[in-house]
C-alpha positions as a LaTeX table, in Angstrom:
\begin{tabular}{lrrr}
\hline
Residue & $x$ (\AA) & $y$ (\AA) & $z$ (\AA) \\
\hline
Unk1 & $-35.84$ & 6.74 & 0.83 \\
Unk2 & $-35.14$ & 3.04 & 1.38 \\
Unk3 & $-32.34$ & 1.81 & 3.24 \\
Unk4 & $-30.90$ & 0.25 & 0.48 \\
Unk5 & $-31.18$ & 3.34 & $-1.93$ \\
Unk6 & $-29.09$ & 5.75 & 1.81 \\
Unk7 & $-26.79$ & 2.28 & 1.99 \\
Unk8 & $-25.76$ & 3.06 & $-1.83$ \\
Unk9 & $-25.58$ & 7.23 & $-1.91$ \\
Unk10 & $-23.26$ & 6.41 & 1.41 \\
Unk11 & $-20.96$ & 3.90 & $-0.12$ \\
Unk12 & $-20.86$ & 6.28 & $-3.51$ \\
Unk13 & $-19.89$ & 9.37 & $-1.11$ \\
Unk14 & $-17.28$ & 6.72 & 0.09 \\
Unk15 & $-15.89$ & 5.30 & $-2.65$ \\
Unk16 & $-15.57$ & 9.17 & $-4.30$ \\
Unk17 & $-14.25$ & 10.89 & $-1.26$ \\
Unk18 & $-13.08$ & 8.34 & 0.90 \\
Unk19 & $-9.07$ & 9.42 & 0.88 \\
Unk20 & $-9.90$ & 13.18 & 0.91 \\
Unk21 & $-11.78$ & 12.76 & 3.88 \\
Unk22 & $-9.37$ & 10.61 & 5.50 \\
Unk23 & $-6.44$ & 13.46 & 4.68 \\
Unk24 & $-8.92$ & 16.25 & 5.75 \\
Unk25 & $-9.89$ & 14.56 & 9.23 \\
Unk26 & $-5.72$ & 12.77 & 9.86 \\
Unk27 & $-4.23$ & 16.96 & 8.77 \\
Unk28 & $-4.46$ & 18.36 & 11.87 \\
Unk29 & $-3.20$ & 15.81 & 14.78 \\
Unk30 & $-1.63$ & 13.00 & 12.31 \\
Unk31 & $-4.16$ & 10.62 & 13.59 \\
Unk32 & $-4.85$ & 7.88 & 10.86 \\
Unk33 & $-6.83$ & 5.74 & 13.04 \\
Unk34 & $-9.10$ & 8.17 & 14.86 \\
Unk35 & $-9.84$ & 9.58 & 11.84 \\
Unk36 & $-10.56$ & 6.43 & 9.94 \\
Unk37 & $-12.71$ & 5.75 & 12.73 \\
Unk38 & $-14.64$ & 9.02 & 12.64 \\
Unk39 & $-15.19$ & 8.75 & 9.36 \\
Unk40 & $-16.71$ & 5.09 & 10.17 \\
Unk41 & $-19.11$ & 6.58 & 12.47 \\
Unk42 & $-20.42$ & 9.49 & 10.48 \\
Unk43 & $-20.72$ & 6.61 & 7.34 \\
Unk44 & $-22.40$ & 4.74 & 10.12 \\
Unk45 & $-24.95$ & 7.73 & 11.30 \\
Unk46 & $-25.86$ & 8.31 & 7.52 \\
Unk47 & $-26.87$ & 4.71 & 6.69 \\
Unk48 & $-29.30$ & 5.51 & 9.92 \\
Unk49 & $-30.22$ & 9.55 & 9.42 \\
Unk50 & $-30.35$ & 9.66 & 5.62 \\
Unk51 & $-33.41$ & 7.19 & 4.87 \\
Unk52 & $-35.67$ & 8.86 & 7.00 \\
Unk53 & $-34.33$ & 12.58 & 6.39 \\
Unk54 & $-33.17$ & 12.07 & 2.94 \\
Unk55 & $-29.63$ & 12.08 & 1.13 \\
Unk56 & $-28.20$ & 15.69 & 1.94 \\
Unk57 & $-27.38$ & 18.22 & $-1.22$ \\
Unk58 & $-23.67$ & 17.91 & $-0.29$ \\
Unk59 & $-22.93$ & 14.17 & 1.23 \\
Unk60 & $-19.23$ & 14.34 & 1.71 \\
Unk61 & $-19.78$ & 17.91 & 3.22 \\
Unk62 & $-22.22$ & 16.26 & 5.76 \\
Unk63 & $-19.59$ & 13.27 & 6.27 \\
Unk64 & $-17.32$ & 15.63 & 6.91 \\
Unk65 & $-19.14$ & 17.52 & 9.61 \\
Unk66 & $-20.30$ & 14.59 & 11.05 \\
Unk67 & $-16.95$ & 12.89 & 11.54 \\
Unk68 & $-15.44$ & 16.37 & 12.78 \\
Unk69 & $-18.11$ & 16.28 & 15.19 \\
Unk70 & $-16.63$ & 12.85 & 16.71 \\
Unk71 & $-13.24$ & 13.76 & 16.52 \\
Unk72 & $-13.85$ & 16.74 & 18.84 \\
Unk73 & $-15.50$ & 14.09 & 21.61 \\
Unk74 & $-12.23$ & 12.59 & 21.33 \\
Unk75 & $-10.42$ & 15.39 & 21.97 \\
Unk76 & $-13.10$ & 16.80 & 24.95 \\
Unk77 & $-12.09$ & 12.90 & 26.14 \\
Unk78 & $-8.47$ & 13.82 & 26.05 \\
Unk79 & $-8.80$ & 17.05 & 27.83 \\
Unk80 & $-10.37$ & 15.31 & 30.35 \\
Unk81 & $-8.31$ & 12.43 & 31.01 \\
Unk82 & $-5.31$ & 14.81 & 31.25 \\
Unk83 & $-6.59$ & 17.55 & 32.86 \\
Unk84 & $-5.92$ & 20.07 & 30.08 \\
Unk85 & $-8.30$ & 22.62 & 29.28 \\
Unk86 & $-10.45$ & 21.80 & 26.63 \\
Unk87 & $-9.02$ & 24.69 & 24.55 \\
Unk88 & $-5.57$ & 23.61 & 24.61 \\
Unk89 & $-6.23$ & 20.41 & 23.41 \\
Unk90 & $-8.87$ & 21.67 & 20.26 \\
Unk91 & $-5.95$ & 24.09 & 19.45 \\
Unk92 & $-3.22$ & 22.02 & 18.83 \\
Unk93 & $-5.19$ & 19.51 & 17.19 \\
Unk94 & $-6.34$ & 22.06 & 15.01 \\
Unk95 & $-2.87$ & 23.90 & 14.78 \\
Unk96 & $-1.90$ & 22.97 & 10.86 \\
Unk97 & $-5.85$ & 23.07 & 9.67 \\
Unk98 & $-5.70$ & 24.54 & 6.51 \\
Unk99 & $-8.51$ & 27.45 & 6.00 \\
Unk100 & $-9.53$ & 25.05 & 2.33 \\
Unk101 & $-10.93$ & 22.41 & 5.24 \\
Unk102 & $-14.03$ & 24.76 & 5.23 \\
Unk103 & $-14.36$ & 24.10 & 1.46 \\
Unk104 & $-16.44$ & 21.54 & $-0.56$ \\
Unk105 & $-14.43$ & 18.16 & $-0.35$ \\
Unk106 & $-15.16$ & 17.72 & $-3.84$ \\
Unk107 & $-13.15$ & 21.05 & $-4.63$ \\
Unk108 & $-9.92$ & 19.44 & $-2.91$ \\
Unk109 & $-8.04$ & 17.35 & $-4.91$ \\
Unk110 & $-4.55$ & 17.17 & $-3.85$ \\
Unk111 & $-5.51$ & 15.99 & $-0.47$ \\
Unk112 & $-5.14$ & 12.52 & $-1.42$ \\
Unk113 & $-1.73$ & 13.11 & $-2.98$ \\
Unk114 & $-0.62$ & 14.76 & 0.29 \\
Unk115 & $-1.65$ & 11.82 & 2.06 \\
Unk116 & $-0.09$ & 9.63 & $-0.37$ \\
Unk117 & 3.35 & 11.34 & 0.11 \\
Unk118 & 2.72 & 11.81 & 4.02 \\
Unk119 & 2.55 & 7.37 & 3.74 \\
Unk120 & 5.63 & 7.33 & 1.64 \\
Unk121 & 8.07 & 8.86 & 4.54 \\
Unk122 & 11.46 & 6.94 & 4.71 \\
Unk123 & 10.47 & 6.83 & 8.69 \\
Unk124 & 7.69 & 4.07 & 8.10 \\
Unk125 & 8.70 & 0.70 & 7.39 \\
Unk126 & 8.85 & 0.44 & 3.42 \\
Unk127 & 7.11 & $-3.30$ & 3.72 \\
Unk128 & 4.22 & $-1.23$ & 5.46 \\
Unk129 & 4.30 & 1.79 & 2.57 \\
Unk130 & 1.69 & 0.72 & 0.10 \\
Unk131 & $-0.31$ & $-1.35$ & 2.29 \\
Unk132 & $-0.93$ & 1.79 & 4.46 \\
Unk133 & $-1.35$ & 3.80 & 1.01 \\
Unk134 & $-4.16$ & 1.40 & $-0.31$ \\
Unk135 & $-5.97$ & 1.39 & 3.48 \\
Unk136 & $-6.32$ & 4.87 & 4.25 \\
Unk137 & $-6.26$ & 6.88 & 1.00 \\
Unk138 & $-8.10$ & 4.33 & $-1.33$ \\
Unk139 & $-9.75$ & 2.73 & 1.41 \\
Unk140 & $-9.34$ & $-0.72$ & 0.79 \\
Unk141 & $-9.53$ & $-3.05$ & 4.06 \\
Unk142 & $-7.21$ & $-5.09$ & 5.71 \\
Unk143 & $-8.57$ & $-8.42$ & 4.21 \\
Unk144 & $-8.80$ & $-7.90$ & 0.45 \\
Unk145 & $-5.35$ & $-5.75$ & 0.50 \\
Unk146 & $-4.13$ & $-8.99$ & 2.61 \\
Unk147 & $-4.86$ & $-11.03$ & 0.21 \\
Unk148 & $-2.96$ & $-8.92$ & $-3.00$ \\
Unk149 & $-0.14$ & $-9.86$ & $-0.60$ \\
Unk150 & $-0.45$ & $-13.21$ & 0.16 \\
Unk151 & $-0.40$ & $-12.73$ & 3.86 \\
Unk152 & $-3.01$ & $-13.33$ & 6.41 \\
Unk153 & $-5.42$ & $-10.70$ & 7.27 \\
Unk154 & $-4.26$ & $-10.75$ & 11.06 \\
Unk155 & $-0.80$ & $-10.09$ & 10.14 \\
Unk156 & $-1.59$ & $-7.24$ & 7.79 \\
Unk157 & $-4.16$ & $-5.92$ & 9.91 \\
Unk158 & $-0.76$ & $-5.45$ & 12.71 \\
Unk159 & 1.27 & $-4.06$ & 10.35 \\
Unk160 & $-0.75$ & $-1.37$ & 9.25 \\
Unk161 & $-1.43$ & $-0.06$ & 12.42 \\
Unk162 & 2.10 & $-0.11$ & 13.73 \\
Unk163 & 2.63 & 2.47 & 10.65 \\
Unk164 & $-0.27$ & 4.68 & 11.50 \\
Unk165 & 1.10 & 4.73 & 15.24 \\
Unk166 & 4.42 & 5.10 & 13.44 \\
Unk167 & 2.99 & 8.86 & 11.93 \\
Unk168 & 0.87 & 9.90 & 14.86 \\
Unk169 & 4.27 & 8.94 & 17.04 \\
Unk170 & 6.62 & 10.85 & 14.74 \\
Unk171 & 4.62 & 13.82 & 14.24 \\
Unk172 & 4.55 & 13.00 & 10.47 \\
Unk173 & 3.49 & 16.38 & 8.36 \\
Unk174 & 0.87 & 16.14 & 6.56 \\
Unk175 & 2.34 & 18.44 & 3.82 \\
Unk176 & 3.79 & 17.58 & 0.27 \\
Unk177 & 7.31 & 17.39 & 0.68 \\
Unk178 & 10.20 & 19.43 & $-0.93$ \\
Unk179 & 11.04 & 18.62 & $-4.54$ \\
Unk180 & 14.25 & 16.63 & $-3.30$ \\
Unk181 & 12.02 & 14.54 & $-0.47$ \\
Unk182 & 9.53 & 14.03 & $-2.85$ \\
Unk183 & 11.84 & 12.32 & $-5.69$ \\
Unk184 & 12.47 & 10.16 & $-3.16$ \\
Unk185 & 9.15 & 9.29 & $-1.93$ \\
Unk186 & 7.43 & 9.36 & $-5.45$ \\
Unk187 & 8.36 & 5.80 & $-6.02$ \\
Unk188 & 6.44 & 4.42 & $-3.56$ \\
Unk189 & 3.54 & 6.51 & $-4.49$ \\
Unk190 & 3.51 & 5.36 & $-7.88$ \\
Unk191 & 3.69 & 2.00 & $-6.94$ \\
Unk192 & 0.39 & 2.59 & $-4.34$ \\
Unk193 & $-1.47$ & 4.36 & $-7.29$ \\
Unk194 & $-0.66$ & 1.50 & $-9.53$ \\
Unk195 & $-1.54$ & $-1.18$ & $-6.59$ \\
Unk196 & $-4.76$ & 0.36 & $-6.45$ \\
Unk197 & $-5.29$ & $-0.47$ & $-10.05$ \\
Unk198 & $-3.41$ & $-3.96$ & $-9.76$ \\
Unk199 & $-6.19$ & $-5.23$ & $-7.14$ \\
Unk200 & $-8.94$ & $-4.64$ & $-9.37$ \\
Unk201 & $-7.65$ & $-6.56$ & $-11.69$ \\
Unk202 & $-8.92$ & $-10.29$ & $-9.56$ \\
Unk203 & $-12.17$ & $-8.70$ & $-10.27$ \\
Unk204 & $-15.30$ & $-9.84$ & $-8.25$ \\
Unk205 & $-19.04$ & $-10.30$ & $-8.08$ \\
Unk206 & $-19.28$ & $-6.37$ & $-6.19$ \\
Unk207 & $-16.28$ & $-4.93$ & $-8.25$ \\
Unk208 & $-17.70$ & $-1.92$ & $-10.01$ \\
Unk209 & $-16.17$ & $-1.83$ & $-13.84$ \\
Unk210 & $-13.01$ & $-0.63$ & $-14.16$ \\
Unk211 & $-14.21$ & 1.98 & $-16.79$ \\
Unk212 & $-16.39$ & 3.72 & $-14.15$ \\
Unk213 & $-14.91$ & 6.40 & $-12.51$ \\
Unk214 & $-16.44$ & 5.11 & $-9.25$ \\
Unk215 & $-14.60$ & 2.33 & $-9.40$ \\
Unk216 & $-11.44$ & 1.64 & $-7.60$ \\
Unk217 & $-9.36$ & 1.33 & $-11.39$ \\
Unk218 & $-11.00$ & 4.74 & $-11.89$ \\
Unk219 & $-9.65$ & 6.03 & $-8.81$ \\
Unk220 & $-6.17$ & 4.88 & $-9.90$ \\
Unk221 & $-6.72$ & 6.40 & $-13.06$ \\
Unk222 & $-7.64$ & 9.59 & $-11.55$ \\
Unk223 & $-4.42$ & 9.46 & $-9.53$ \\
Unk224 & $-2.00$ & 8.48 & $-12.16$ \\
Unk225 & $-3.38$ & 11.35 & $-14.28$ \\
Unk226 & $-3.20$ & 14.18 & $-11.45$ \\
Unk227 & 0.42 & 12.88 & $-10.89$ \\
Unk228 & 1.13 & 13.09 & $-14.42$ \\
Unk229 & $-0.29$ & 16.75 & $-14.90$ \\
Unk230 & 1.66 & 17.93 & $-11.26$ \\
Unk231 & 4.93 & 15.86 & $-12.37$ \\
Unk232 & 5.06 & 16.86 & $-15.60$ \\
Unk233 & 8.84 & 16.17 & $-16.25$ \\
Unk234 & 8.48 & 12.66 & $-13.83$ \\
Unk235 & 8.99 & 9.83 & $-16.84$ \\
Unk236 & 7.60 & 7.40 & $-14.22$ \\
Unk237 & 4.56 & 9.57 & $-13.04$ \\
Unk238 & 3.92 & 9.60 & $-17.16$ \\
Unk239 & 4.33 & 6.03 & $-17.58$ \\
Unk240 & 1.99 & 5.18 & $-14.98$ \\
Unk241 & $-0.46$ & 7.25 & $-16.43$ \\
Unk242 & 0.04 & 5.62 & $-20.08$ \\
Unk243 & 0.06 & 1.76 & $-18.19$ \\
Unk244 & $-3.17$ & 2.67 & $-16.56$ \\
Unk245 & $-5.10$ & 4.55 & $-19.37$ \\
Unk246 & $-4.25$ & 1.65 & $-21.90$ \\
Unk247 & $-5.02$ & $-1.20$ & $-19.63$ \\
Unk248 & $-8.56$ & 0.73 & $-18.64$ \\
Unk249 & $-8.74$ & 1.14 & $-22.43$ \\
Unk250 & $-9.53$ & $-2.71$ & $-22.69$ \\
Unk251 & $-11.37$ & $-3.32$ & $-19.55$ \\
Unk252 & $-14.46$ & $-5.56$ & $-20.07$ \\
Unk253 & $-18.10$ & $-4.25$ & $-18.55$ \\
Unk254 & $-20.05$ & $-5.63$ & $-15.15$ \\
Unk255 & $-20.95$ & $-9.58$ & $-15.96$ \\
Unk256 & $-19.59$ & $-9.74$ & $-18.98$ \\
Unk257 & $-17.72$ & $-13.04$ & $-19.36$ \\
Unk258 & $-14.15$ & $-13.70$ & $-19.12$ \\
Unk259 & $-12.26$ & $-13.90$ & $-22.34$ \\
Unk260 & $-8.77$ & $-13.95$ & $-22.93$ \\
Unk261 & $-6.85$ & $-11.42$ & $-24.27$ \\
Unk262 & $-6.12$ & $-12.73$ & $-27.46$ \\
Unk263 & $-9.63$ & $-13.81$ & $-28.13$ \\
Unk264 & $-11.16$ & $-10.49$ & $-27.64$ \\
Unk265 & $-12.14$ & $-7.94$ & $-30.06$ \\
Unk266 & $-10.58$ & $-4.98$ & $-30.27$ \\
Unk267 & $-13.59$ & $-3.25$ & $-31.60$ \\
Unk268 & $-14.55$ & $-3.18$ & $-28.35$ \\
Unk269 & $-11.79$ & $-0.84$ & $-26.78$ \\
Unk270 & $-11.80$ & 2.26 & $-25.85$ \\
Unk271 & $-10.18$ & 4.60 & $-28.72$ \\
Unk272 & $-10.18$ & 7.68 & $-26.53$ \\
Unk273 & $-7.96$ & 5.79 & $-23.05$ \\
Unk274 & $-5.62$ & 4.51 & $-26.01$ \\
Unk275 & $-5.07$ & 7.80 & $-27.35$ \\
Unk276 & $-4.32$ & 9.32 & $-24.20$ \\
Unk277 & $-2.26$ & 6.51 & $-23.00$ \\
Unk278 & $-0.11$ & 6.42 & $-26.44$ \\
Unk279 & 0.02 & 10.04 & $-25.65$ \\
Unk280 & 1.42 & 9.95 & $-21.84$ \\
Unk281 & 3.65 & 7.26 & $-23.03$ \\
Unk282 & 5.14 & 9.68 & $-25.78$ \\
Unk283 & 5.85 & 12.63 & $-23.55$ \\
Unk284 & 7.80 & 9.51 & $-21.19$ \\
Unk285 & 9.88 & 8.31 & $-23.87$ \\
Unk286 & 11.01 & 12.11 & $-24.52$ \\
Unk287 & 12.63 & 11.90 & $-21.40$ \\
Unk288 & 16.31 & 10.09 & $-20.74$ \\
Unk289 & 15.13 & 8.10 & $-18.34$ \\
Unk290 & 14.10 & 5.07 & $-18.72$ \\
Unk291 & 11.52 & 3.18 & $-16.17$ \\
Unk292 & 8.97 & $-0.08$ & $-15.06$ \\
Unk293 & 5.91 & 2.08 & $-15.42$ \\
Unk294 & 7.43 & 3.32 & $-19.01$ \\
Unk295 & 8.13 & $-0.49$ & $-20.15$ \\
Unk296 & 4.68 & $-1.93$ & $-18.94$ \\
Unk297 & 2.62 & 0.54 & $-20.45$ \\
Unk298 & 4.51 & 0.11 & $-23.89$ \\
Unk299 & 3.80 & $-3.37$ & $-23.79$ \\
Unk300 & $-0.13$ & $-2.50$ & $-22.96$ \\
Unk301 & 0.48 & $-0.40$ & $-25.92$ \\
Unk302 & 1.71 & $-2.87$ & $-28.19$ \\
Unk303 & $-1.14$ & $-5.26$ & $-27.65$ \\
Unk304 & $-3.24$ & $-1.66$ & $-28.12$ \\
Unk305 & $-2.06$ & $-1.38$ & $-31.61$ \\
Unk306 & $-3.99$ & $-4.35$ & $-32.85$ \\
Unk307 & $-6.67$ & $-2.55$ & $-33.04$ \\
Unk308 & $-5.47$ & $-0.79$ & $-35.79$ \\
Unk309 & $-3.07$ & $-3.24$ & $-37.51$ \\
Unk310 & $-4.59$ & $-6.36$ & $-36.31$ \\
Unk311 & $-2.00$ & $-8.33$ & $-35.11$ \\
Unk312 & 0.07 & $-8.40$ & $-32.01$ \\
Unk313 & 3.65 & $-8.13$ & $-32.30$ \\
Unk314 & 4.89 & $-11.26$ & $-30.35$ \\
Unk315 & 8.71 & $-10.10$ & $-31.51$ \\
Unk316 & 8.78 & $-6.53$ & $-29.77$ \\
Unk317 & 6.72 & $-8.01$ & $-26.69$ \\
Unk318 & 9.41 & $-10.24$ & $-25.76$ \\
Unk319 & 12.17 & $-7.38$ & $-26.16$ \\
Unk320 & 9.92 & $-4.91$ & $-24.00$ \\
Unk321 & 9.41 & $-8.24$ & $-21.19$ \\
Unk322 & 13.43 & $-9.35$ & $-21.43$ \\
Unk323 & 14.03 & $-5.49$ & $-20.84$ \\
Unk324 & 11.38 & $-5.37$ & $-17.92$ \\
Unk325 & 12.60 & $-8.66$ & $-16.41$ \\
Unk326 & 16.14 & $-7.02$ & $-16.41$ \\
Unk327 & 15.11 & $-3.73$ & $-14.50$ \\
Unk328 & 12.31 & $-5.39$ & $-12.55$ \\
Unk329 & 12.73 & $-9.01$ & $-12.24$ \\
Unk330 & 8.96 & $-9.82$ & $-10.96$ \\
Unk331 & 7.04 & $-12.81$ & $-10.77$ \\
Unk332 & 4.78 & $-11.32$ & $-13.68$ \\
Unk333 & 7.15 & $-10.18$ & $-15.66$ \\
Unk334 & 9.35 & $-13.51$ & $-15.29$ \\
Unk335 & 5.54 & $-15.37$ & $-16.73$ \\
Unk336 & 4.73 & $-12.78$ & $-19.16$ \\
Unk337 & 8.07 & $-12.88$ & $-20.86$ \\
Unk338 & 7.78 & $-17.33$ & $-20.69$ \\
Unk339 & 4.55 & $-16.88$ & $-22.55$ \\
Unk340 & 5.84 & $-14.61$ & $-25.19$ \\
Unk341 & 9.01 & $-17.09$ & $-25.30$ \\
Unk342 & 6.56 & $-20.17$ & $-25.65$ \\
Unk343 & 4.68 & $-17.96$ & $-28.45$ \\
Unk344 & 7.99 & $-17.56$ & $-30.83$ \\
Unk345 & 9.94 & $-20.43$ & $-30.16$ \\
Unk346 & 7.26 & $-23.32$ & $-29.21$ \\
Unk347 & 5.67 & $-24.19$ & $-25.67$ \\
Unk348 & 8.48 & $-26.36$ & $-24.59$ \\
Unk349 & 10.39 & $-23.45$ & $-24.54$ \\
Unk350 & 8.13 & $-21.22$ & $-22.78$ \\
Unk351 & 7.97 & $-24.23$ & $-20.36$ \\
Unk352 & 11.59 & $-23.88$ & $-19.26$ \\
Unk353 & 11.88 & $-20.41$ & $-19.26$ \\
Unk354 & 8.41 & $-20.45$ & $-16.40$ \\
Unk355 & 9.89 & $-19.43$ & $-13.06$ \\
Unk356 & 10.49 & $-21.53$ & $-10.05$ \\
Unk357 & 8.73 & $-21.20$ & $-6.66$ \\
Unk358 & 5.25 & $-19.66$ & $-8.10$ \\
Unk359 & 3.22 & $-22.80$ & $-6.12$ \\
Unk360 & 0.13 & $-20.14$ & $-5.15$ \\
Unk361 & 1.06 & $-17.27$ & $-7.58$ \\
Unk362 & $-2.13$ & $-18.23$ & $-10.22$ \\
Unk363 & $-0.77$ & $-16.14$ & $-13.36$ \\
Unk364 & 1.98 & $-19.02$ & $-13.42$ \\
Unk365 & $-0.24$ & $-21.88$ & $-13.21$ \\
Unk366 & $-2.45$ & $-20.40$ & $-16.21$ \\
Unk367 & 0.72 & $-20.13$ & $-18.30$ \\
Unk368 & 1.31 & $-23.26$ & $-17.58$ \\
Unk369 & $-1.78$ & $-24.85$ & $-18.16$ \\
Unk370 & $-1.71$ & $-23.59$ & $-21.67$ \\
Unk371 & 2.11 & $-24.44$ & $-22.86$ \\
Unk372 & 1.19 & $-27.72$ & $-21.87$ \\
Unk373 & $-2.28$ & $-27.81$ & $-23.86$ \\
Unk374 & 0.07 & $-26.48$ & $-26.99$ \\
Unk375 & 2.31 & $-29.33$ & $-26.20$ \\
Unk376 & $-0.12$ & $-31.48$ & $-26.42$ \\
Unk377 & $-0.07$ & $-32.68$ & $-22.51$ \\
Unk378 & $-3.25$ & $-32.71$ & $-21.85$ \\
Unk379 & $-3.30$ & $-34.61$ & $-18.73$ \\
Unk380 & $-0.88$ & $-32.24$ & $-17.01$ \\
Unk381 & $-2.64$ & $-29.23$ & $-18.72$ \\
Unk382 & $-6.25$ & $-30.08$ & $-17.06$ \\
Unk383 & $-4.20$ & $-30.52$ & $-13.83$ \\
Unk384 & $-3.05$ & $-27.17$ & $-14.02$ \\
Unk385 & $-6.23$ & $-25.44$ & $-14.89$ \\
Unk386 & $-7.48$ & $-26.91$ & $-12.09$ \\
Unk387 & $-4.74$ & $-25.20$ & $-10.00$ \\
Unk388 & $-5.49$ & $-21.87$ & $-11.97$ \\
Unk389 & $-9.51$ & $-21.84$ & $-11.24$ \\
Unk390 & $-8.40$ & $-22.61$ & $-7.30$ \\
Unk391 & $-6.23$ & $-19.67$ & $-7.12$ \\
Unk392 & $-8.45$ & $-17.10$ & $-9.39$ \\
Unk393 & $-10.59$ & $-14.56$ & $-7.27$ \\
Unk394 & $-12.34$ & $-13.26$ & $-10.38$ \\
Unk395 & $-15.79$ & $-15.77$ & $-10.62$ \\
Unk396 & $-15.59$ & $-15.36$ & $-14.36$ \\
Unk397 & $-11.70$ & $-16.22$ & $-14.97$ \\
Unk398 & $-12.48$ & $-19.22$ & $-12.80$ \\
Unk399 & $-15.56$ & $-20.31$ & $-14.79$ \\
Unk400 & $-13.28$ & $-20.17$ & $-17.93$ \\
Unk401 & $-10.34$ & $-21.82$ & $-16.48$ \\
Unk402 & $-12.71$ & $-24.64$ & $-14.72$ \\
Unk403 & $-13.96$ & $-24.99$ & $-18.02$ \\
Unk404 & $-10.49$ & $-25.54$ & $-20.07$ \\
Unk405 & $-9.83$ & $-28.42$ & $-17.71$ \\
Unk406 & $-13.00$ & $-29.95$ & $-18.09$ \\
Unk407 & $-12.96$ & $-29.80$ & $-22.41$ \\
Unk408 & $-9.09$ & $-30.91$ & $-21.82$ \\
Unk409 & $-10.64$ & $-33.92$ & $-20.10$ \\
Unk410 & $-12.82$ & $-34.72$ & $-22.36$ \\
Unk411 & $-10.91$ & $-35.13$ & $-25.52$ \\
\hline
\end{tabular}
């Protein structure tokens, strides 16, 4: 085997097991970082060991041993630098292992969710919550989840290690809480589950498509749905699950080129994520509760239905953005509900109803750009595609937004 062909089975067994792993290895001591960094190491030994022996029948089950392996140097280390016996130290590592560690990865499925919850404790910082969710259960790095959050990489990178010192410090458990602790720690899960999906959306030349389950939007999928079938009477936990099925459900394929929503052809969706998203979202609405997840998956499912009437309701998305921009007055909802305003009542009036203070936030600029081409500003619209294409990390929304300012500038 190559090292190209061991460099891609290691990065599958990665991307497929990475936060189950990272649970498995963290259980016993509450150690995020040592076993992040285990888990390095045996991904490290593979990309060495597997083209000359071959990829093993069970490659998270070798990760897994592998990475054990290191952890227990650690702890011989610790023994030794504290004069304990070896035995102590391997025993109350290994105090809360549960007897499923010795079972196929692939076979454990709620490890990630413990994890999940374990990051959602009220005793780590809130601002570090979903940062530390996307890192070591989804295992996105420092940089790219940086960058979702507009900070530098430095001052993320900080941040989530004073919350993984924060549950190796406080003796976090690494058990799914009570039903009352885990109403109260479910928001924040949702909202790491749907961050996970939310990054993929930039896109990228190495992004896997968000159809594939190997991706990182099929990961969130995964999630949302496993939440959805645990939480069965959680309206959030079902309106995740709807919001994430129906976006998937219009996803576009690896290299295909950017096209925007209203141009594209709803031929080309998936009938079988709509289904199941219409259906999440019906079991939701059941319920007296009324939520963000619930509201922006019935607006994914409003532009869904045009694939079977054929228009888009422009009247009922601007009742479902008013109604999210009440409950959760965001940045995207504040630009999604201008659009829909410039849509019914002309751009000038989707121009004044854009939020202030969005000078690097790029869905505002592209909203922008394009009142102003409907208002016939051209100048000012090629200016702001300009500022759109800077700010887009997807190469193909970039391409078409360079490309609108260029025809604007031609005319």
């Amino acid at each position: 085997m190559s090292v190209p062909e061991a460099r891609a089975a290691a990065e599958r067994a990665a991307r497929a097991s990475y936060g189950r792993l990272v649970a498995i290895l963290a259980a016993p001591t509450g150690d995020l970082m040592l076993a992040e960094d285990a888990l390095s190491d045996a991904l490290e030994r593979a990309l060495r060991s597997w083209p000359e022996r071959g990829v093993p029948a069970n490659p998270e089950g070798w990760l897994l041993t592998v990475a054990r392996n290191r952890q227990r140097d650690v702890w011989r280390s610790a023994a030794h630098r504290t004069a304990r016996p070896l035995s102590e130290v391997v025993v109350e590592a290994a105090r809360t292992t549960s007897p499923l560690d010795a079972v196929d990865p692939d076979a454990i499925g709620e490890r990630r969710l413990e994890l999940l919850f374990v990051c959602a404790h009220p005793a780590i910082d809130a601002a570090s919550r979903t940062p530390l969710m996307l890192q070591a259960v989804l295992g996105l790095d420092a940089a790219r989840i940086a960058r979702a959050y507009g900070v530098g990489k430095e001052a993320m990178a900080k941040r989530l290690v004073r919350a993984k010192r924060r549950i190796a410090g406080t003796r976090i458990p690494f058990t799914v809480p009570g039903r009352e602790a885990r109403s109260e720690r479910l928001p924040g899960v949702l909202e790491a589950v749907y961050g996970c999906y939310a990054v993929t959306l930039t896109g990228g030349p190495d992004e896997a498509p968000r159809r594939s389950p190997d991706s990182l939007a099929g990961e969130a999928h995964y999630l949302a749905t496993t939440l959805a079938t645990l939480l069965p009477d959680e309206p959030e936990a079902l309106g995740l699950a709807a919001l994430i099925a129906l976006s998937l459900a219009r996803a576009p394929g690896r290299g295909t080129d950017y096209v925007p929503l209203a141009e594209q052809d709803p031929a080309d969706w998936d009938a079988d994520l709509i289904a199941e998203g219409e259906a999440y979202l019906r079991r939701a609405s059941a319920a007296d509760r009324l939520g963000r997840f619930q509201l922006e998956a019935a607006i994914q499912a409003v532009h869904c239905d045009r694939r079977r009437t054929g228009i888009t309701d422009t009247r009922a998305l601007r009742t479902l953005y008013s109604a999210l921009v009440t409950l959760a007055p965001t940045l995207g909802a504040q630009v999604a509900l201008a659009a829909a305003v410039g849509r019914l009542d002309g751009p000038d009036a989707g121009l004044a109803a854009l939020p202030d203070g969005v000078d690097d936030f790029q869905p505002a600029w592209a909203a922008r750009a394009h009142l102003l081409a409907e208002a016939g500003r051209f100048t000012e619209a090629a200016a702001a595609f300009d500022r759109a294409a800077t700010l887009a990390l997807d190469p193909a929304a970039r391409g078409y937004l360079a490309d609108r300012a260029a025809g604007l500038r031609a005319r």
